[in-house]
C-alpha positions as CSV (number, residue, x, y, z in Angstrom):
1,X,0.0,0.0,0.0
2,X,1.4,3.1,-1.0
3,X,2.2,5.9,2.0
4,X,-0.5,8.4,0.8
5,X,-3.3,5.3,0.9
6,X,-2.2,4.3,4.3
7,X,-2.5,7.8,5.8
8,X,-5.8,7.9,3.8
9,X,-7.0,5.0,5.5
10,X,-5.9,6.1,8.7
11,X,-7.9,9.5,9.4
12,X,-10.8,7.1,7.8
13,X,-10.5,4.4,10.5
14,X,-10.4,6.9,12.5
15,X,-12.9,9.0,11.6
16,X,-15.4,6.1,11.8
17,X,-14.3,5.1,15.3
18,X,-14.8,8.9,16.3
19,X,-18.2,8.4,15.1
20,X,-19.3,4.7,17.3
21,X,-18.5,7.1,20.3
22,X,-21.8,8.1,22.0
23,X,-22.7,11.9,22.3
24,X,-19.4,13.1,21.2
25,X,-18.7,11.7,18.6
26,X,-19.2,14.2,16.1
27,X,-17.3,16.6,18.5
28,X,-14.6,14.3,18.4
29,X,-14.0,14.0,15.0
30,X,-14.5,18.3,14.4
31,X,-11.7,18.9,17.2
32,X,-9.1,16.5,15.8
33,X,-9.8,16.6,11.5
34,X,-11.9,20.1,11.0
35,X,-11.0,22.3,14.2
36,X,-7.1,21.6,14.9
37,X,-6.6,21.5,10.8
38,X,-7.8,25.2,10.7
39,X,-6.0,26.5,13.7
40,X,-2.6,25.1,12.1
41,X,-3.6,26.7,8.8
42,X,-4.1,30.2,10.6
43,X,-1.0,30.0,12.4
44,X,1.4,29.0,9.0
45,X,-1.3,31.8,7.2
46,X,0.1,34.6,9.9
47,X,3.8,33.3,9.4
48,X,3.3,33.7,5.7
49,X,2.0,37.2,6.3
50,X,5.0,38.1,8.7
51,X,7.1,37.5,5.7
52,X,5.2,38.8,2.8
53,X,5.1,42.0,5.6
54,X,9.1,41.7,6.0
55,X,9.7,41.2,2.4
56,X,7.2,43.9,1.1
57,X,9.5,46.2,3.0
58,X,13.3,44.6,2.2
59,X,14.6,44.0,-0.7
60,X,18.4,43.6,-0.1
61,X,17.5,39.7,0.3
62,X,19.7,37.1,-1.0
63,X,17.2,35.2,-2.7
64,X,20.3,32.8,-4.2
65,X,20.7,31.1,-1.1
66,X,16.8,30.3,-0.9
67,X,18.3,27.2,-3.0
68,X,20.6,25.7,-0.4
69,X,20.5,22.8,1.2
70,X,20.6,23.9,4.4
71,X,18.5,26.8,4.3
72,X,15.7,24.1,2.8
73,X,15.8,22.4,5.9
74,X,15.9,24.9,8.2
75,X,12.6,26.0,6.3
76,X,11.2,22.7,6.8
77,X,12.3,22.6,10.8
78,X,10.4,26.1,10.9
79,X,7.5,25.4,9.3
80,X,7.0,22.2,11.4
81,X,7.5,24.4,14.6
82,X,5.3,27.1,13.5
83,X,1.9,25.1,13.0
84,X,2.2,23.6,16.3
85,X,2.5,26.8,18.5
86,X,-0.2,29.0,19.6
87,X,2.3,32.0,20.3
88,X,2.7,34.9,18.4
89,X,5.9,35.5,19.9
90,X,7.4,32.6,18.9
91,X,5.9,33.0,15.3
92,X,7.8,36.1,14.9
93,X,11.1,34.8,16.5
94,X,11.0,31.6,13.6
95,X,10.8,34.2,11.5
96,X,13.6,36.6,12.2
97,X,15.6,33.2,12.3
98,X,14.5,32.4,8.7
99,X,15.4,36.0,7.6
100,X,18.8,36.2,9.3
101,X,19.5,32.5,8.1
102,X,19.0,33.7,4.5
103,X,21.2,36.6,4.2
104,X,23.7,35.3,6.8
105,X,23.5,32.1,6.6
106,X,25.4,30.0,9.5
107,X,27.9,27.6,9.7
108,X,26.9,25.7,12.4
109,X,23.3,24.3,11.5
110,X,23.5,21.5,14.1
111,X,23.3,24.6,16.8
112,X,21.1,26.3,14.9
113,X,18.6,23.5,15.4
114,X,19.4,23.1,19.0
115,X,18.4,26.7,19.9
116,X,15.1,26.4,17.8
117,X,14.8,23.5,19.7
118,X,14.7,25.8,22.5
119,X,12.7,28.1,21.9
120,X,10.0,25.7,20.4
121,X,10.2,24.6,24.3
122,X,10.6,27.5,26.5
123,X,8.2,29.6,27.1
124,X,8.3,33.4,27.0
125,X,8.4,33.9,30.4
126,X,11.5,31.5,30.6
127,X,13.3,33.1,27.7
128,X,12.5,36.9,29.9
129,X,14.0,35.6,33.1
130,X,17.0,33.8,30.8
131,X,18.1,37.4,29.3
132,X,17.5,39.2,33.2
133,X,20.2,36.8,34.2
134,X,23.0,37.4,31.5
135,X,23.0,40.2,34.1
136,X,24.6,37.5,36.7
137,X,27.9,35.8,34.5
138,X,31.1,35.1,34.7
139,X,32.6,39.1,34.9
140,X,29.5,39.9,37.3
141,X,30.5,37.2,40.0
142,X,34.3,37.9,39.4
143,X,34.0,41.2,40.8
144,X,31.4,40.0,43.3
145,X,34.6,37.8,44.3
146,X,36.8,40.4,44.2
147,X,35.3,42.9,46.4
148,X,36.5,41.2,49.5
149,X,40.1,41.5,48.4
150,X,39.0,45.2,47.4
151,X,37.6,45.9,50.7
152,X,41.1,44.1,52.7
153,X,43.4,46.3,51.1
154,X,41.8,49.6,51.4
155,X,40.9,48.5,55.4
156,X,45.0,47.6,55.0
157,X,46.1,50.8,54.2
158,X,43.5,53.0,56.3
159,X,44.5,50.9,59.2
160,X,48.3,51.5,58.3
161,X,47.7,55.4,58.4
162,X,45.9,55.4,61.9
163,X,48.5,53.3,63.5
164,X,51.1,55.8,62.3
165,X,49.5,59.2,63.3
166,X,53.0,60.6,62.4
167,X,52.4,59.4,58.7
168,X,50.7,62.1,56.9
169,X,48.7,60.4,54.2
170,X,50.7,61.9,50.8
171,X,49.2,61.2,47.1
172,X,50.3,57.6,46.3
173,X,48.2,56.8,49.5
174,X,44.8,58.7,48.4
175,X,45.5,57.9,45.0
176,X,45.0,54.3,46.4
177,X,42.0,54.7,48.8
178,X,40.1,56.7,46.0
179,X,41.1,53.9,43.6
180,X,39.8,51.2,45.3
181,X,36.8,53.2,47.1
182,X,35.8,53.7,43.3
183,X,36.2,50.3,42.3
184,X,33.9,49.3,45.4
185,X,31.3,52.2,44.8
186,X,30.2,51.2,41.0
187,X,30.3,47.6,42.1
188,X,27.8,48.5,44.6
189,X,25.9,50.5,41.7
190,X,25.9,47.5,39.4
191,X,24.8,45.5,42.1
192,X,21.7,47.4,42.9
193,X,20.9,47.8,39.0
194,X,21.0,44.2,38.6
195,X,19.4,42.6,41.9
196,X,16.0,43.1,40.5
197,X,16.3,41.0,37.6
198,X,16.8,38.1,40.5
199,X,13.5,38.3,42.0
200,X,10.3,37.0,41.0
201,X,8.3,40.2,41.3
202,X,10.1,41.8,38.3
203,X,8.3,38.6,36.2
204,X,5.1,39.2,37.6
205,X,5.8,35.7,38.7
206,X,4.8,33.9,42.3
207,X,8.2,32.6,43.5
208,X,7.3,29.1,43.3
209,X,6.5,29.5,39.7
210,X,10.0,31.9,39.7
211,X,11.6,28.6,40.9
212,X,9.9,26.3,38.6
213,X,11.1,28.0,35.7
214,X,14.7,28.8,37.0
215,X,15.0,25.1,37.8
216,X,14.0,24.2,34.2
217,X,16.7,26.9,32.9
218,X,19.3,24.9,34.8
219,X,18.1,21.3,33.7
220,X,18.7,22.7,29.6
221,X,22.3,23.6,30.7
222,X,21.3,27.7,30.5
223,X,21.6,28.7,33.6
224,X,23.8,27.4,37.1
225,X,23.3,27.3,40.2
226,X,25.4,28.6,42.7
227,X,23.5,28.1,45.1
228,X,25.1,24.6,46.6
229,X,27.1,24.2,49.3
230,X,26.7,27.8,50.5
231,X,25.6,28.4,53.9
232,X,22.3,30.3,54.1
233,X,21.5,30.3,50.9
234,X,18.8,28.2,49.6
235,X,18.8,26.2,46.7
236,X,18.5,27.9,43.2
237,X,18.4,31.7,45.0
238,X,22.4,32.3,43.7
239,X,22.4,31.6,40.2
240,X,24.2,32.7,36.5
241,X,24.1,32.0,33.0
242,X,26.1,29.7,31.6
243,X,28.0,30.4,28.2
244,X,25.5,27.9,26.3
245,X,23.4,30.4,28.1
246,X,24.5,33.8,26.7
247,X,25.1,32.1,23.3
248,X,21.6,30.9,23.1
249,X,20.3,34.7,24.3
250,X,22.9,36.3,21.7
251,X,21.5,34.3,19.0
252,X,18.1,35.5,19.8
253,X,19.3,38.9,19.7
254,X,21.4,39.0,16.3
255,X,17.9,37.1,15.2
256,X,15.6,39.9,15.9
257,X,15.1,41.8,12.9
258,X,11.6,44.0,14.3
């Protein structure tokens, strides 16, 4: 039996078992074969508009690469994931994808898949709290780090000045303090700028569904916690992005052509 017959005789079967079922039946059969067909074809509909709308507008396109390989299957992987999302969002993130992957297309497709993967998966509100926390990397903690060492040696020299009243303090010692008061002070700054994007109120979120999603963020590999093995600090409340993280949130970025 050729493929096209046996999918043929598949929704049939299925229909007709649909049908034995008693009082919603009929219903049955609407949802899966009339309903759920429509709402796919208005969700690849609005996709093709977004592009028309995009194109309409741009014509510096490299049409020749349209042709690839590459970009064929990327179309195919986008279309797939389009139809079976109810998110507008998402629609218009596929499509700054497709855009950006035909004028610029990329060299690694395998990670282009992954991160579509991604976003097919995560929700909005997870891909949100994902870019507040490129806030918290690797040069955010480093300084956190570091401001204990900051704070010792400007305590070591203030301490050195009062214990030798006879010392007047000449410029290589404020030079110092003010160097390393500064380096404190904007620390402090940064750290107040930053702090909200750690709490769940700035997501409009309840912080058991905060921690749900942060926990999911750290089971894809996008986010770390910190959190272990510190005392007082519960688990998943100290946490960064990783560099599969910041990738994945720069990708979305470069991608966004509104």
């Amino acid at each position: 039996m050729e493929e096209f017959d046996k999918k043929e005789f598949i929704i049939s079967a299925t229909k007709s078992a649909f049908s034995m079922i008693p009082f919603v039946g009929t219903a049955l059969t609407e949802l899966v074969f009339d309903y759920n067909g429509r709402i796919k074809q208005e969700r690849l509909n609005k996709f093709v508009e977004l592009l028309s709308a995009y194109f309409t507008h741009n014509h510096n396109v490299k049409i020749e690469n349209i042709k690839t390989e590459d970009f064929n299957d990327l179309f195919e992987s986008v279309i797939k994931k389009v139809v079976l999302t109810k998110s507008e969002e998402k629609i218009k993130r596929f499509r700054d994808i497709l855009i950006n992957e035909l004028n610029n297309p990329s060299e690694e497709t395998e990670l282009t898949d992954l991160y579509l993967e991604l976003i097919e998966t995560l929700s909005e509100e997870e891909i949100i709290i994902l870019e507040g926390f490129s806030n918290f990397n690797h040069n955010y903690y480093d300084q956190l780090d570091n401001q204990s060492n900051l704070k010792s040696e400007l305590l070591k020299i203030k301490e050195d000045l009062k214990s030798k009243p006879f010392l007047q303090p000449d410029k290589n010692h404020e030079l110092a303090i003010k160097i390393l008061q500064d380096k404190i002070d904007n620390f402090l700054k940064i750290k107040e700028s930053v702090k909200k994007f750690s709490e769940a109120k700035y997501y409009n979120l309840t912080e058991a569904k905060f921690g749900f999603y942060k926990q999911r963020l750290y089971s894809k590999g996008l986010l770390l916690d910190l959190s272990i093995n510190r005392i007082g600090i519960s688990g998943f409340e100290m946490m960064m992005i990783t560099d599969f993280g910041e990738e994945f949130i720069n990708f979305i970025k470069t991608n966004n052509s509104r």
